[in-house]
Backbone as XML, in Angstrom:
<?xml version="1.0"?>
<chain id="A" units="angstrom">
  <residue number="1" name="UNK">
    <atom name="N" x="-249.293" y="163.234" z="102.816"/>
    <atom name="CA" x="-248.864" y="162.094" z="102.050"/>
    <atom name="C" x="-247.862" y="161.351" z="102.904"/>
  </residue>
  <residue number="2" name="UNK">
    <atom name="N" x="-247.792" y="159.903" z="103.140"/>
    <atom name="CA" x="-248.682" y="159.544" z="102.415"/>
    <atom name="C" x="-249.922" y="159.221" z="103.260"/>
  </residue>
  <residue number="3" name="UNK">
    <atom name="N" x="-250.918" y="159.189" z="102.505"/>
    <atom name="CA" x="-252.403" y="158.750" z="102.868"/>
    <atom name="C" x="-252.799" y="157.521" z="102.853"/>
  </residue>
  <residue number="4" name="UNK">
    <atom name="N" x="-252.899" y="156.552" z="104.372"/>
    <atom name="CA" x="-252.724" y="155.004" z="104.144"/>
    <atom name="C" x="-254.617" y="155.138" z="104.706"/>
  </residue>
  <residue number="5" name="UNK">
    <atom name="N" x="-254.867" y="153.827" z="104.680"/>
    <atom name="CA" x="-256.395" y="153.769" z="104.910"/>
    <atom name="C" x="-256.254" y="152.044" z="105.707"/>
  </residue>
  <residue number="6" name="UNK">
    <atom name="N" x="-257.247" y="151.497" z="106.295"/>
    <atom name="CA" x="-256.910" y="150.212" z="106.827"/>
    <atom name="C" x="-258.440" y="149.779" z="107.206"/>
  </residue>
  <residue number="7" name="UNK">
    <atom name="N" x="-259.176" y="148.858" z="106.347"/>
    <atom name="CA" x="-260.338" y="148.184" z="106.105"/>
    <atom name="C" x="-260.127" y="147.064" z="106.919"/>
  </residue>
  <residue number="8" name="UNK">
    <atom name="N" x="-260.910" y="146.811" z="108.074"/>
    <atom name="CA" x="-260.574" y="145.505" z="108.972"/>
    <atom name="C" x="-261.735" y="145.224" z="109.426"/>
  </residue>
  <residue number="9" name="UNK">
    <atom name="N" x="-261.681" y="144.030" z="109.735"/>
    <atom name="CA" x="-263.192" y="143.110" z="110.356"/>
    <atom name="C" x="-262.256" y="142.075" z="111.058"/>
  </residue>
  <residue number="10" name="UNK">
    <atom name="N" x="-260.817" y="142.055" z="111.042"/>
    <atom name="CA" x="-260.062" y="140.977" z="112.072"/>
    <atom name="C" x="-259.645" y="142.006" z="113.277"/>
  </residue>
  <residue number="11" name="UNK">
    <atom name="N" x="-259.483" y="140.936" z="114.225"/>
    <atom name="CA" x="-259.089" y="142.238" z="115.652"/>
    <atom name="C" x="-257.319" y="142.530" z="115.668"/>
  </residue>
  <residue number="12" name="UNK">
    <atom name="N" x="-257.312" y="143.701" z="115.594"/>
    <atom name="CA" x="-256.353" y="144.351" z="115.465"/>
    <atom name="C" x="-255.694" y="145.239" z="115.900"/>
  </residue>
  <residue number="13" name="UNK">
    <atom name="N" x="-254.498" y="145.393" z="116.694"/>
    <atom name="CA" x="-253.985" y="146.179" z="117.375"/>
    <atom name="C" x="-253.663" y="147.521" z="116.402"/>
  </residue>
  <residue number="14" name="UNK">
    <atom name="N" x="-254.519" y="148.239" z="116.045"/>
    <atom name="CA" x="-254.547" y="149.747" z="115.371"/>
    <atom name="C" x="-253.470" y="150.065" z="115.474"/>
  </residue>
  <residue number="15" name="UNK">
    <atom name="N" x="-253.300" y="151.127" z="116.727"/>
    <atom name="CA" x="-252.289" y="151.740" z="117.030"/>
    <atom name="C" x="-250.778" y="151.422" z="117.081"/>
  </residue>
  <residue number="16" name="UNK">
    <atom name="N" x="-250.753" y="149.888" z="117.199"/>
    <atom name="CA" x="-249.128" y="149.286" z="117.135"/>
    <atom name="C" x="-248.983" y="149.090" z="115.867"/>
  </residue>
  <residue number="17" name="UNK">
    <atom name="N" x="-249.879" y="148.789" z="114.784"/>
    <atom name="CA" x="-249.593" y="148.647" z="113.352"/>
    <atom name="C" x="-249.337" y="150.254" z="113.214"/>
  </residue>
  <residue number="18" name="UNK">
    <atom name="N" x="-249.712" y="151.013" z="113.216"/>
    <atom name="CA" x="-249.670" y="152.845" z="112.604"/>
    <atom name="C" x="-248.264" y="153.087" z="113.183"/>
  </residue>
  <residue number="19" name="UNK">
    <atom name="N" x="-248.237" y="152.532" z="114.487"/>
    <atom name="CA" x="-246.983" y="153.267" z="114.517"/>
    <atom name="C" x="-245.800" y="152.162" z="114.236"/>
  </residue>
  <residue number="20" name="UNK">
    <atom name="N" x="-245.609" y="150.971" z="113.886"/>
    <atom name="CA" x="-244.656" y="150.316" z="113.055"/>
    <atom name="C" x="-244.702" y="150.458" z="111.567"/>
  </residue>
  <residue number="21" name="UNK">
    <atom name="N" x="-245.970" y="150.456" z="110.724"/>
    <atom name="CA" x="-245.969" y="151.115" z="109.230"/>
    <atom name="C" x="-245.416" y="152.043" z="109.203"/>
  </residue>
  <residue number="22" name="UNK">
    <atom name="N" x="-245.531" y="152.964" z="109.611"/>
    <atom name="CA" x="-245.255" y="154.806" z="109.407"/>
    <atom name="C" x="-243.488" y="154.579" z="109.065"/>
  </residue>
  <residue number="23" name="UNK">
    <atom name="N" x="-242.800" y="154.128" z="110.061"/>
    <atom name="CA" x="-241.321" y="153.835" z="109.530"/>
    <atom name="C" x="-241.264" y="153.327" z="108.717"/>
  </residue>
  <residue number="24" name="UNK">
    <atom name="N" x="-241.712" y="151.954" z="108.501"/>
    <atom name="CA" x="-241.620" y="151.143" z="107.268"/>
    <atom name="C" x="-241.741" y="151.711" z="105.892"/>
  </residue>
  <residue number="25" name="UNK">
    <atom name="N" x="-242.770" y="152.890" z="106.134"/>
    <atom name="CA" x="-243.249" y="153.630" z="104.945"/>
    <atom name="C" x="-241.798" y="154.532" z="104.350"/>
  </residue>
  <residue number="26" name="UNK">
    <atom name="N" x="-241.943" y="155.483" z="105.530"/>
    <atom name="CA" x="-240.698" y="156.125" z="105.517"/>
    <atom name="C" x="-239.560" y="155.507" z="104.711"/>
  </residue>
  <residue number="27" name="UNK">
    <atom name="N" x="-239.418" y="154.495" z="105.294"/>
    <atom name="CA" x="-237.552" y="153.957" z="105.052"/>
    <atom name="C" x="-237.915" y="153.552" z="103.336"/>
  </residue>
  <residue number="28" name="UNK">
    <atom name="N" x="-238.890" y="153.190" z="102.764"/>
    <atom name="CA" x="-239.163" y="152.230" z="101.869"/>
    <atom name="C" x="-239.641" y="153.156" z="100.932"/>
  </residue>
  <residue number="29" name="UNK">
    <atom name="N" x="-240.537" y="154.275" z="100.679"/>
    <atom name="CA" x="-240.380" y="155.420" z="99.760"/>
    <atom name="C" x="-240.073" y="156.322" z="99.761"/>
  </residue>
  <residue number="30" name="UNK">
    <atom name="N" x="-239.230" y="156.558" z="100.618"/>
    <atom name="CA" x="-238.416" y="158.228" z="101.189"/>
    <atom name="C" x="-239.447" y="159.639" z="101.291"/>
  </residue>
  <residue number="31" name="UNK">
    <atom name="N" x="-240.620" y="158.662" z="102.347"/>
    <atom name="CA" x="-241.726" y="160.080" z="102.762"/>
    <atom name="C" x="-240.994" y="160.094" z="104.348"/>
  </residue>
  <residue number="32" name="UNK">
    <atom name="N" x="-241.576" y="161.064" z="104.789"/>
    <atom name="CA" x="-241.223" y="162.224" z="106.075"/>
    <atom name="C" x="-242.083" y="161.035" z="106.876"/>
  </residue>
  <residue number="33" name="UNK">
    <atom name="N" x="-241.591" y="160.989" z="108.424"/>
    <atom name="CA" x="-242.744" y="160.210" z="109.303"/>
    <atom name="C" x="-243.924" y="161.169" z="109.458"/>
  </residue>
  <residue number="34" name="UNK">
    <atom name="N" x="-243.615" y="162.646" z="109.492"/>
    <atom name="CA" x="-244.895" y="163.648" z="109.756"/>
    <atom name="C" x="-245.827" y="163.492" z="108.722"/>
  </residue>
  <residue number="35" name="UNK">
    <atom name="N" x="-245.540" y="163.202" z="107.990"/>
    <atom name="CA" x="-246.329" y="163.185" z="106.598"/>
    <atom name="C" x="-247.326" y="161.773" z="106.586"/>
  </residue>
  <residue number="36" name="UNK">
    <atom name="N" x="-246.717" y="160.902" z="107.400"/>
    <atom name="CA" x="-248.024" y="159.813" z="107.354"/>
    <atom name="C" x="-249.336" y="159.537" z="108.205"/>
  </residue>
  <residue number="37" name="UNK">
    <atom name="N" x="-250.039" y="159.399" z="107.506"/>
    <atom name="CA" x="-251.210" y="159.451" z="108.083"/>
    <atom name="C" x="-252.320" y="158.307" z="107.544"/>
  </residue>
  <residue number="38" name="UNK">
    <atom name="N" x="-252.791" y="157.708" z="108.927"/>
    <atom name="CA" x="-253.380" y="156.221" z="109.047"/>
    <atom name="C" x="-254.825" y="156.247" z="109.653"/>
  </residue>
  <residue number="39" name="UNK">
    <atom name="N" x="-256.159" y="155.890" z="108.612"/>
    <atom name="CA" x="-256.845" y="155.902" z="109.351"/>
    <atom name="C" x="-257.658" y="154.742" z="109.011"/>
  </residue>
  <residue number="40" name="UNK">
    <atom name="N" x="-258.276" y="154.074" z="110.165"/>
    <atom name="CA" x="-258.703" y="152.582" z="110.326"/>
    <atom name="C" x="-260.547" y="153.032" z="110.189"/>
  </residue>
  <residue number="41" name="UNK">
    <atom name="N" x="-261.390" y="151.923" z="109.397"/>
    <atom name="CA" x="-262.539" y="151.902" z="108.793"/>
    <atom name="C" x="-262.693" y="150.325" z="109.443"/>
  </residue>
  <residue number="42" name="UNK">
    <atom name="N" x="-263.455" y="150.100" z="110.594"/>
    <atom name="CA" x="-264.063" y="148.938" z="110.722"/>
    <atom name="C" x="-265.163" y="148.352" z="109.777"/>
  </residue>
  <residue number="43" name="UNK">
    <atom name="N" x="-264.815" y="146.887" z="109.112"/>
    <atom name="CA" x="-265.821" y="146.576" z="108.169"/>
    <atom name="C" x="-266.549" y="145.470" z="109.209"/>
  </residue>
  <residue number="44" name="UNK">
    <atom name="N" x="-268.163" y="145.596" z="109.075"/>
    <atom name="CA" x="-269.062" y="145.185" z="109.466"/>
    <atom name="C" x="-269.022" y="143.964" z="108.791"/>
  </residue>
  <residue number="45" name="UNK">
    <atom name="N" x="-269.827" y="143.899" z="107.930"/>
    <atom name="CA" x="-270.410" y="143.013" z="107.042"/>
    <atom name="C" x="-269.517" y="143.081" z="105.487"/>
  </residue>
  <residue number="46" name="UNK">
    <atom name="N" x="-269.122" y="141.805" z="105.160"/>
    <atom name="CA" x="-268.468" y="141.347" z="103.616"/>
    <atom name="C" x="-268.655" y="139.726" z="103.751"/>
  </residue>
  <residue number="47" name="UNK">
    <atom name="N" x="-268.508" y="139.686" z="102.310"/>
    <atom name="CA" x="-268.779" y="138.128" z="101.581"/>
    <atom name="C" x="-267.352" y="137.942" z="101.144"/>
  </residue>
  <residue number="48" name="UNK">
    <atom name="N" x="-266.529" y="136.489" z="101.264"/>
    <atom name="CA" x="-265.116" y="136.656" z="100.552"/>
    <atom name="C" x="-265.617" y="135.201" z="100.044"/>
  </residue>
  <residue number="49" name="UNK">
    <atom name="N" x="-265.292" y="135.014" z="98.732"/>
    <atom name="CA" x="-266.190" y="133.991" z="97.678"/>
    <atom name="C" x="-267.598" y="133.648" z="97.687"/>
  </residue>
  <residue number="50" name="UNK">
    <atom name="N" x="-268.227" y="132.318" z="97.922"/>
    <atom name="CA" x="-269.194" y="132.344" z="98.083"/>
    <atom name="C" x="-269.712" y="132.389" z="99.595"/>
  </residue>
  <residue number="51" name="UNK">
    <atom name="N" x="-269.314" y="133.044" z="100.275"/>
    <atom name="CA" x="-269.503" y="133.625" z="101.410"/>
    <atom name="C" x="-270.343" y="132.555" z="102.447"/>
  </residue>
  <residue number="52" name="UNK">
    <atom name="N" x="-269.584" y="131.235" z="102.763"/>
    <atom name="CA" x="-270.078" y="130.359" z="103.499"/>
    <atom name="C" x="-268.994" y="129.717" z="104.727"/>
  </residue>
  <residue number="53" name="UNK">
    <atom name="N" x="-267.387" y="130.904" z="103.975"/>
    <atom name="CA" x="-266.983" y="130.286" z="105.658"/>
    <atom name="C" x="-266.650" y="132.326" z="106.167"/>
  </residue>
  <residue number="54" name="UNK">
    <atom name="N" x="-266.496" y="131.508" z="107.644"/>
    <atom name="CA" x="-266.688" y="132.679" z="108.522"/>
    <atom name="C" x="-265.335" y="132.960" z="108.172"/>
  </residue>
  <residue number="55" name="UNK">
    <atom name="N" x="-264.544" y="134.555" z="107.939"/>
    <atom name="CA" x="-263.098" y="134.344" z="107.593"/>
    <atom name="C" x="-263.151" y="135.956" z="107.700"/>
  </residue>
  <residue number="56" name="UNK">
    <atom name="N" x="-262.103" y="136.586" z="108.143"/>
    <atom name="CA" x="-262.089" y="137.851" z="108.447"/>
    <atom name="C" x="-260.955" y="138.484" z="107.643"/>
  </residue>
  <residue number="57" name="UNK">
    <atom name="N" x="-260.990" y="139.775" z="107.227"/>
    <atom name="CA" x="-260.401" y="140.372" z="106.742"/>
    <atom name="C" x="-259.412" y="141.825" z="107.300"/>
  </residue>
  <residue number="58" name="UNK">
    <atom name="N" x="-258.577" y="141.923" z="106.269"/>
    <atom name="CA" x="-257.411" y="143.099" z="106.519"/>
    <atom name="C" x="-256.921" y="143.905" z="104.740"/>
  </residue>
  <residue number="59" name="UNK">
    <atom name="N" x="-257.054" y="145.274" z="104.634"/>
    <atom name="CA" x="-257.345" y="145.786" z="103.368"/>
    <atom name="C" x="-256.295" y="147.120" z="103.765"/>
  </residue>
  <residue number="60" name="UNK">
    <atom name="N" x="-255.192" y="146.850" z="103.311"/>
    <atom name="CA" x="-254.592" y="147.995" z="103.631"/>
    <atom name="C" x="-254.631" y="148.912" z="102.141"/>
  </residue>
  <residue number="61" name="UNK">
    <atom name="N" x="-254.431" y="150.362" z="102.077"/>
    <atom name="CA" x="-254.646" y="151.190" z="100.895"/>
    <atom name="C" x="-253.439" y="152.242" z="101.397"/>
  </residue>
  <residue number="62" name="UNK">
    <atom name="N" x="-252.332" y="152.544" z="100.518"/>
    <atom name="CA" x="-251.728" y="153.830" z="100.980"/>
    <atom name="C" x="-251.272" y="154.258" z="99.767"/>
  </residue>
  <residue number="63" name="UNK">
    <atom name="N" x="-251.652" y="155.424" z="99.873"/>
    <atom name="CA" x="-251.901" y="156.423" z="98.614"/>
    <atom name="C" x="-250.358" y="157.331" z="98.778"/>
  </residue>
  <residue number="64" name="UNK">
    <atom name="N" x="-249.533" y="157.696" z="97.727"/>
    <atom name="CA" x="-248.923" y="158.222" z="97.797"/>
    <atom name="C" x="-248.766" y="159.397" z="96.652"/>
  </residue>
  <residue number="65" name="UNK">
    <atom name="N" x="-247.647" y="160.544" z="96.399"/>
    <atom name="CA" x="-247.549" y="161.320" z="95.288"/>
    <atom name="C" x="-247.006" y="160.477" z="94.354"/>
  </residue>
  <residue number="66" name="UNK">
    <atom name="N" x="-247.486" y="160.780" z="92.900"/>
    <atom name="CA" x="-246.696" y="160.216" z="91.814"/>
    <atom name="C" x="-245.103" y="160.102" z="91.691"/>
  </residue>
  <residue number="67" name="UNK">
    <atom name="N" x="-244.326" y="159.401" z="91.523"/>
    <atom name="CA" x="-243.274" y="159.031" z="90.842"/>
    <atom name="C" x="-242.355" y="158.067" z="91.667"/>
  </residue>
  <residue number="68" name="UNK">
    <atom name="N" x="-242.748" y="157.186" z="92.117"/>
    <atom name="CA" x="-242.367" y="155.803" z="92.836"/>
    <atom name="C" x="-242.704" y="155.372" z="91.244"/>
  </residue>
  <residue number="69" name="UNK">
    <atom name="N" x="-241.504" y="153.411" z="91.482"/>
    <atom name="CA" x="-241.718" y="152.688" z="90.677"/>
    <atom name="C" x="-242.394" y="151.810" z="90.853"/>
  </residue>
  <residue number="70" name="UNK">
    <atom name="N" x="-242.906" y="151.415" z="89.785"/>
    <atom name="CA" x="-243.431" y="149.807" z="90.499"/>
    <atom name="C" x="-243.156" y="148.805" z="91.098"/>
  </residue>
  <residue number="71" name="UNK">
    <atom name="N" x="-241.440" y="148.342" z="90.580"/>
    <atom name="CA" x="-241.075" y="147.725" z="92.067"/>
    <atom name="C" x="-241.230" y="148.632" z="93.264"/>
  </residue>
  <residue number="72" name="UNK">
    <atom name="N" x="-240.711" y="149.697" z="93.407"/>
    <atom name="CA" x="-240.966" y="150.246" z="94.835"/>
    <atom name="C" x="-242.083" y="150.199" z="95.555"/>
  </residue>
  <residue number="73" name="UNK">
    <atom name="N" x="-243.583" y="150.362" z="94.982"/>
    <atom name="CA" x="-244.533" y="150.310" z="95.394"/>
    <atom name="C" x="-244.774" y="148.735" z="95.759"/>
  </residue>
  <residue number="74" name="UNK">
    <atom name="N" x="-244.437" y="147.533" z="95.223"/>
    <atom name="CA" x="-244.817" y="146.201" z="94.989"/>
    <atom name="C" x="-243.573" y="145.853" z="96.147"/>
  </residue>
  <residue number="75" name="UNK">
    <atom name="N" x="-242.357" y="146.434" z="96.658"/>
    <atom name="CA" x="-241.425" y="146.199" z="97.596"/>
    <atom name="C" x="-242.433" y="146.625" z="99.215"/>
  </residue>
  <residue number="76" name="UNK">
    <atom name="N" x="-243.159" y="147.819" z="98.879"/>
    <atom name="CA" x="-243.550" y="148.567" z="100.037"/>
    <atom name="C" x="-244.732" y="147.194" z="100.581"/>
  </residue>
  <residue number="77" name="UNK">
    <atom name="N" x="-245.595" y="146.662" z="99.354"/>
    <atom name="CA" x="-246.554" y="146.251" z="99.544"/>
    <atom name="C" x="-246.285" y="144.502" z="100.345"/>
  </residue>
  <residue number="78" name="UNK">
    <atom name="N" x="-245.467" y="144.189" z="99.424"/>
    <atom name="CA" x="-244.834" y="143.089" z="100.603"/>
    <atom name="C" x="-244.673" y="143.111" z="102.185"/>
  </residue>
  <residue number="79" name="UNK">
    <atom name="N" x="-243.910" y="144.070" z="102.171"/>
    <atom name="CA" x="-243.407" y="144.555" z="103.258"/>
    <atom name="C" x="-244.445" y="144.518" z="104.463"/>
  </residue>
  <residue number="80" name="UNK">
    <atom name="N" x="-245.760" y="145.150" z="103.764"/>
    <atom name="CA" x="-246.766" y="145.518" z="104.837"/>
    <atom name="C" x="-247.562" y="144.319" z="105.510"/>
  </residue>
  <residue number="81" name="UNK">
    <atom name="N" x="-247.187" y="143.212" z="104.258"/>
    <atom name="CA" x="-248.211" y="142.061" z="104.270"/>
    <atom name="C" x="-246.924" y="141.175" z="104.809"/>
  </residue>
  <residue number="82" name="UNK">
    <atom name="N" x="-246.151" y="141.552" z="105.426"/>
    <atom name="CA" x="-244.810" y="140.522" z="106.155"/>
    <atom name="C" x="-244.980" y="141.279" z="107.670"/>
  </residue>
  <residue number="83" name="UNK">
    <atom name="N" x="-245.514" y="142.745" z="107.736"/>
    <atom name="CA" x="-246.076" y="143.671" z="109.208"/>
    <atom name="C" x="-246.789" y="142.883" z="109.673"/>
  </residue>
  <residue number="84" name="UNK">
    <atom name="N" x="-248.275" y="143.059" z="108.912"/>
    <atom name="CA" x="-249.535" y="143.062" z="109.587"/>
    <atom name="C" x="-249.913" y="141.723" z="110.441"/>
  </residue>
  <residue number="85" name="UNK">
    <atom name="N" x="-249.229" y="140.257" z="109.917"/>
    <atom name="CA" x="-249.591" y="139.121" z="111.263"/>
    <atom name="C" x="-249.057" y="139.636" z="112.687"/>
  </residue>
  <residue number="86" name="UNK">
    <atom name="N" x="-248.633" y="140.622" z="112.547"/>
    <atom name="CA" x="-247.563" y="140.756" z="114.036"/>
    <atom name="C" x="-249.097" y="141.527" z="114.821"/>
  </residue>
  <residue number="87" name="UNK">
    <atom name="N" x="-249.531" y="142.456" z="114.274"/>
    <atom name="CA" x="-250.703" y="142.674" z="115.271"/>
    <atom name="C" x="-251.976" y="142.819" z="114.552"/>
  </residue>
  <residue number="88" name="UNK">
    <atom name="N" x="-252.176" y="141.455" z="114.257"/>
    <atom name="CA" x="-253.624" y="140.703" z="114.356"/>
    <atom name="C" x="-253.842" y="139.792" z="115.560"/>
  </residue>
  <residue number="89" name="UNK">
    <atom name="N" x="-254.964" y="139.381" z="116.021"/>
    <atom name="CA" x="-254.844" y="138.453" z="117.299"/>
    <atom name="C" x="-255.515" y="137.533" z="116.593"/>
  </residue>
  <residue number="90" name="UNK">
    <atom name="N" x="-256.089" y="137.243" z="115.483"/>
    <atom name="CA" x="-256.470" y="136.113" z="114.708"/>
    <atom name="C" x="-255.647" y="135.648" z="114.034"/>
  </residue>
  <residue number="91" name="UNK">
    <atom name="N" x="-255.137" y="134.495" z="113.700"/>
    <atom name="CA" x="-253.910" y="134.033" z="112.880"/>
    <atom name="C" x="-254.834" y="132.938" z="111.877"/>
  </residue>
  <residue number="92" name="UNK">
    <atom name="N" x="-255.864" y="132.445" z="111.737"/>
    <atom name="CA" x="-256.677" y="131.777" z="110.881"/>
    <atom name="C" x="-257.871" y="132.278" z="110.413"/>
  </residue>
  <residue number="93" name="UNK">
    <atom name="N" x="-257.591" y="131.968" z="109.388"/>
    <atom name="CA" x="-258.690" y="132.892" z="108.077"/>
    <atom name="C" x="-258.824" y="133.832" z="107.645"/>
  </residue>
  <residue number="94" name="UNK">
    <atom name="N" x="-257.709" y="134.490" z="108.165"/>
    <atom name="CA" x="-257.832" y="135.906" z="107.914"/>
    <atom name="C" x="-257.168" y="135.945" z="106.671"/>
  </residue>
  <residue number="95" name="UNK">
    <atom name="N" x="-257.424" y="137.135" z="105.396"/>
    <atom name="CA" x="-257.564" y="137.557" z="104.275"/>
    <atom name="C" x="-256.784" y="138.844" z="104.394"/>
  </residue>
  <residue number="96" name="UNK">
    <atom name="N" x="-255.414" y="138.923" z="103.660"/>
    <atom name="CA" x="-254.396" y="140.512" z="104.125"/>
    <atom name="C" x="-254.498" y="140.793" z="102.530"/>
  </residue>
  <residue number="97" name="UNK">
    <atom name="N" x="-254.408" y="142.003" z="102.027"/>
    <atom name="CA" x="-254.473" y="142.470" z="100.951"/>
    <atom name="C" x="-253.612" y="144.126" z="101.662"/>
  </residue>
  <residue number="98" name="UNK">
    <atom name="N" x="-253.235" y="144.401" z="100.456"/>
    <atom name="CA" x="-252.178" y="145.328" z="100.147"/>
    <atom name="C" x="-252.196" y="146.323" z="99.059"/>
  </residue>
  <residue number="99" name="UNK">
    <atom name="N" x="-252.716" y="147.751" z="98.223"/>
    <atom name="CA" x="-252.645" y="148.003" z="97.640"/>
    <atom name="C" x="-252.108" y="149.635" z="97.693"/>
  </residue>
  <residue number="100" name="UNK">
    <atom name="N" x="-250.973" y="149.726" z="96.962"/>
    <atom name="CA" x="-250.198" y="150.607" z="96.703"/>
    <atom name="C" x="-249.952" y="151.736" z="95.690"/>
  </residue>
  <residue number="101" name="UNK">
    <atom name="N" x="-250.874" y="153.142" z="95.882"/>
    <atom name="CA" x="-250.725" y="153.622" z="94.268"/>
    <atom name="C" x="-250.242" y="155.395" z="94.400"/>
  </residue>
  <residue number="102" name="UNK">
    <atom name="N" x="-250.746" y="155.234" z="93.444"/>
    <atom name="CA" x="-250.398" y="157.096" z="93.059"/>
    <atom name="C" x="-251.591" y="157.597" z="93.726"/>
  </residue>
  <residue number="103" name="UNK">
    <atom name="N" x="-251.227" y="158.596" z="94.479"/>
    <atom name="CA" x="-252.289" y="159.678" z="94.499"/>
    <atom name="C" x="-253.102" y="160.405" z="93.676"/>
  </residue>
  <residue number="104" name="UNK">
    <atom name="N" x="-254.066" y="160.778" z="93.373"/>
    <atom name="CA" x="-254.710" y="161.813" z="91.858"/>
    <atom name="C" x="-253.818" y="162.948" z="91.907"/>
  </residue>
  <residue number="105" name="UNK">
    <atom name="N" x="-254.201" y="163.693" z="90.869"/>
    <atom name="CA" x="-253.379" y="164.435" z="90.605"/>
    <atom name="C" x="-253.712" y="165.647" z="91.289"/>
  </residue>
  <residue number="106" name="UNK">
    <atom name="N" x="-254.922" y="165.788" z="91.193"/>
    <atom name="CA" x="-256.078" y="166.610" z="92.041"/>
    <atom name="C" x="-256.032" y="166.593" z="93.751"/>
  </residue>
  <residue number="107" name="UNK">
    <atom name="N" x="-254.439" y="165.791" z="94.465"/>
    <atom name="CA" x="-254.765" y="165.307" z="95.972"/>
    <atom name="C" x="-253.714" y="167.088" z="96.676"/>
  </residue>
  <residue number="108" name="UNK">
    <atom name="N" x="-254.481" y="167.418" z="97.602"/>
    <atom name="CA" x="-253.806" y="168.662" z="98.073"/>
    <atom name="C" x="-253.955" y="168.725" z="99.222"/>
  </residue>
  <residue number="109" name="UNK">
    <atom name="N" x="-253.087" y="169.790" z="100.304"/>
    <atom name="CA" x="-253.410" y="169.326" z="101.506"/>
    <atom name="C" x="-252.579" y="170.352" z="102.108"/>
  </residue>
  <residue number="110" name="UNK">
    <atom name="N" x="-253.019" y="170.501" z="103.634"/>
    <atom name="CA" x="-252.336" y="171.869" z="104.389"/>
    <atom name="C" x="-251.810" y="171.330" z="105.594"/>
  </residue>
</chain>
C-alpha cells in the first residue's frame, strides 16, 4: 500500500513521475516510501467524447487502506494532477484524471 496504477496513451517519462509521486504520496497520507508501488498500463486504443479529435490521455488510480478523509484523498488528488504536466512531453490535448480511494477490504499482501 499504497497501490497506484497509471493508464497512459500520452508520452511519459514513467520513471521520473514514480519516483516524484512516491514522496508526494508519502508526505500527503502518511504511507512509508517502501510501501509504494507504481505500475504503468500503456493504453492503445480509447474514444474521449465523440471520438473525432486525436487527444491523448493520463489515468492515474492509487488505492490505499481505509481511513483517510475525503479531503485528504481529494488534497492527494490535486496534488498529482499539479505533478503529472512536469513529465508529459505532450502539453496539448492531453486528458489528466486522478482517482483516489480505499482499498477493499479483502486487499492483502507480503
Amino acid at each position: 500500500m499504497p497501490q497506484i496504477t497509471v493508464d497512459y496513451s500520452a508520452p511519459l517519462d514513467r520513471r521520473g513521475f514514480a519516483r516524484a509521486l512516491h514522496p508526494l504520496v508519502v508526505e500527503t497520507v502518511d504511507a512509508s516510501l517502501g510501501a509504494c508501488k507504481t505500475r504503468f498500463r500503456e493504453v492503445e486504443e480509447f474514444v474521449v467524447g465523440g471520438g473525432a479529435e486525436e487527444e491523448v490521455l493520463v489515468h492515474v488510480e492509487i488505492g490505499l487502506l481505509a481511513g483517510r478523509t475525503d479531503e485528504v484523498k481529494a488534497r492527494l488528488a490535486e496534488a498529482v494532477l499539479d505533478l503529472l504536466p512536469g513529465y508529459l512531453k505532450a502539453a496539448e490535448g492531453v486528458r489528466l484524471s486522478v482517482e483516489v480511494r480505499d482499498l477493499d477490504g479483502s486487499y492483502r499482501k507480503r
